[in-house]
C-alpha positions as CSV (number, residue, x, y, z in Angstrom):
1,X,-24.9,12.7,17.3
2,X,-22.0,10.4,16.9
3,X,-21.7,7.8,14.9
4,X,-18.9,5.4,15.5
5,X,-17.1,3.4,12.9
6,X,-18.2,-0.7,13.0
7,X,-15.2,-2.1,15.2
8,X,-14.2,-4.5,12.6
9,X,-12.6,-1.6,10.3
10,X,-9.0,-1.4,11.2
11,X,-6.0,0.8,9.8
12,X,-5.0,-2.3,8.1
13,X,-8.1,-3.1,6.8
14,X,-8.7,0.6,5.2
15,X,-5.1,1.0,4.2
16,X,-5.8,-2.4,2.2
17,X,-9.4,-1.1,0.9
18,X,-7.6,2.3,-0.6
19,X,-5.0,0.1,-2.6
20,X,-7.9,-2.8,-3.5
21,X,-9.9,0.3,-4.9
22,X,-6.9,2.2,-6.7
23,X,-6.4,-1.3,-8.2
24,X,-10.3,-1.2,-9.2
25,X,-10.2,-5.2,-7.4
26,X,-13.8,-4.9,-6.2
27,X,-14.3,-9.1,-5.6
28,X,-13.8,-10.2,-1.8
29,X,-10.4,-11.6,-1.2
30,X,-9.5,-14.1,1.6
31,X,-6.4,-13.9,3.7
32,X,-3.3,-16.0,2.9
33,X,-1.4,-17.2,5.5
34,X,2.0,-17.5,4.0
35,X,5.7,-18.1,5.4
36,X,7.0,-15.0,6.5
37,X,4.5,-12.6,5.9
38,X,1.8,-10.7,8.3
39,X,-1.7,-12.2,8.5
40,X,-3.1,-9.5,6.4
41,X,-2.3,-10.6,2.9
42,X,-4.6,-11.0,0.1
43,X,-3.8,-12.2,-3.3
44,X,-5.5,-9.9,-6.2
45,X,-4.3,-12.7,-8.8
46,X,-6.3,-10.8,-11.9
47,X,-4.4,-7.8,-11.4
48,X,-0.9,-9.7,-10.4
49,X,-0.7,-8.6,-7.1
50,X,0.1,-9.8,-2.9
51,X,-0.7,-7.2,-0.4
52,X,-0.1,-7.6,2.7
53,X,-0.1,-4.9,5.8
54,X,1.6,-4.7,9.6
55,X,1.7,-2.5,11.8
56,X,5.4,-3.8,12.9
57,X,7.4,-0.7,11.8
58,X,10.9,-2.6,11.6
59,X,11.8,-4.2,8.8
60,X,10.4,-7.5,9.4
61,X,9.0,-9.3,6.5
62,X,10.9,-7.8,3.9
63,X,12.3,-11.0,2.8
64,X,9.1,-12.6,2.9
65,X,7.6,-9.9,0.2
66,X,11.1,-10.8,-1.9
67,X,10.5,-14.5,-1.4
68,X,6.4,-14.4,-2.1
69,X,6.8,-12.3,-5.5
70,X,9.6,-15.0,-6.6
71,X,7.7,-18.0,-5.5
72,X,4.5,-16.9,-7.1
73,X,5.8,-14.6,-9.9
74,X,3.5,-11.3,-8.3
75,X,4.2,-7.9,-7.4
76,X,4.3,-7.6,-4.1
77,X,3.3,-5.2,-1.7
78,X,4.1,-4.9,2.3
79,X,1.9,-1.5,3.6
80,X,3.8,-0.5,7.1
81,X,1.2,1.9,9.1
82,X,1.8,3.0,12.5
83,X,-1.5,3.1,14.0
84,X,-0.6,5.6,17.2
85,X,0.2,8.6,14.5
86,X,-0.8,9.6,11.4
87,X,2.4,9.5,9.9
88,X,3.6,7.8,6.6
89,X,2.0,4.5,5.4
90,X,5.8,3.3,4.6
91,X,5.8,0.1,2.1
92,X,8.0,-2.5,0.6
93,X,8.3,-4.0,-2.9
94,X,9.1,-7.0,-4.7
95,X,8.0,-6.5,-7.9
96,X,7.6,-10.2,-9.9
97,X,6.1,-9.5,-12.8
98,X,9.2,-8.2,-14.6
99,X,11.2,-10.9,-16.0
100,X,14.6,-11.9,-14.1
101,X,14.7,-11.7,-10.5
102,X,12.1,-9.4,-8.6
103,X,13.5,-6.2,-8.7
104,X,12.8,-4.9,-5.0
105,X,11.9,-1.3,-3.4
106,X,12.5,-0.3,0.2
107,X,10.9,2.5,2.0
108,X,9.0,3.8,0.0
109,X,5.7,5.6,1.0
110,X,1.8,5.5,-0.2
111,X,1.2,9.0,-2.0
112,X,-1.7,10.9,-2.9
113,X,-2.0,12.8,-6.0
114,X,-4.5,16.0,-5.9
115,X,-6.8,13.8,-7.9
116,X,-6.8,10.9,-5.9
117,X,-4.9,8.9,-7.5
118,X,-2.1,6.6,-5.4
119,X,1.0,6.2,-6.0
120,X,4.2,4.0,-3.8
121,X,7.0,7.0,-4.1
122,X,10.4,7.0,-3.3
123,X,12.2,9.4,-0.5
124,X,13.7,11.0,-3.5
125,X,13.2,11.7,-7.3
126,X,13.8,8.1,-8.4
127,X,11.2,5.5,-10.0
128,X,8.1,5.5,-8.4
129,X,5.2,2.6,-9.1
130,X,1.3,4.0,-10.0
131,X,-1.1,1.6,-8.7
132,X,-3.8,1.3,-11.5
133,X,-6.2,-0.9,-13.0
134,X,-4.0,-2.9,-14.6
135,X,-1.9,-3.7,-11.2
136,X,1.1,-2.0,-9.7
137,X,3.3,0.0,-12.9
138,X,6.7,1.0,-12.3
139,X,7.0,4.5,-14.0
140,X,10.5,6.1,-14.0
141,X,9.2,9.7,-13.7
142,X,7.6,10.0,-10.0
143,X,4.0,12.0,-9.6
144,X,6.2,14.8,-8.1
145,X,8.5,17.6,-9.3
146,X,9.7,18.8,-5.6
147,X,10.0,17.0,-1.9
148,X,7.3,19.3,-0.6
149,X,5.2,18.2,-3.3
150,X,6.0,14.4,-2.6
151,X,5.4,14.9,1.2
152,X,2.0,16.6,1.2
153,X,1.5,13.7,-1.0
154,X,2.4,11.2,1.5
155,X,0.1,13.1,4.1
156,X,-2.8,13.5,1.9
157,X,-2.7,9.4,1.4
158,X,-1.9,8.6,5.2
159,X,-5.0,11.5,6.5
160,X,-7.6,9.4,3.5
161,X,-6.7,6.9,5.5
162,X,-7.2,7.8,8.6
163,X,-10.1,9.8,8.2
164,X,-12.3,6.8,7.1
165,X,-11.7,5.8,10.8
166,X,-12.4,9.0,12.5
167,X,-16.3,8.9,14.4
168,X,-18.9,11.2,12.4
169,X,-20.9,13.5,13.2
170,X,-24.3,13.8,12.1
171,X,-26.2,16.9,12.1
């Protein structure tokens, strides 16, 4: 027997639901419609953070993540999923908590640790920001000591995913 996922889950919607949980945000959230920025977004005010999430691969939107975190003094988010593949959740960041200007990350991708714990990561052994609690935490030692490591990372966050999405099978 089959069991087929209710048709109001989306990529976007469980790509959102692993970040809101990593966050530990359990409340319901509305969508903001704001200037520049995907339909998808939801404030998490408590925790300092905008999320939003496309599937528009290019890098559309990036200035209204940059604009967003300056406006309203968050850390923002933009979650890029290609919903044909399961390839990298890709994301852009403003982060606006940090005094000054938001100091902004681009292509970076959602990681997985062996735990379970998620991560944004850089394409290289730079900064990366652990999503926690507490909101998003920009750590200067990344979750990864090798680019294998960080890539079956990114896979084990983009097939969690996924997976949430595939039918089950009931015995």
């Amino acid at each position: 027997m089959t069991t087929d996922i209710a048709a109001r889950a989306t990529l976007a919607s469980v790509a959102s639901g692993s970040v809101l949980q990593a966050l530990c945000a359990s409340d319901c959230y509305d969508f903001h419609h704001l200037p520049d920025l995907p339909e998808h977004t939801i404030v998490v005010a408590d925790r300092g953070v905008l999320l939003s999430v496309t599937d528009d691969a290019d890098a559309t939107f990036r200035d209204g993540i940059l604009d967003a975190a300056t406006r309203l003094h968050l850390d923002a988010a933009l979650l890029r999923i290609d919903p044909r593949e399961v390839g990298p959740i890709t994301v852009d960041l403003a982060l606006g908590l940090l005094s000054g200007a938001p100091l902004t990350l681009a292509n970076f991708a959602l990681f997985e640790t062996p735990k379970g714990d998620l991560w944004f990561v850089p394409q290289t052994c730079r900064p990366a920001v652990e999503i926690t609690p507490e909101g998003f935490v920009l750590e200067l030692v990344a979750p990864f000591d090798t680019l294998s490591q960080r890539d079956a990372g990114v896979l084990r966050a983009s097939r969690s995913v996924h997976r949430i999405l595939e039918p089950a099978e009931a015995l």
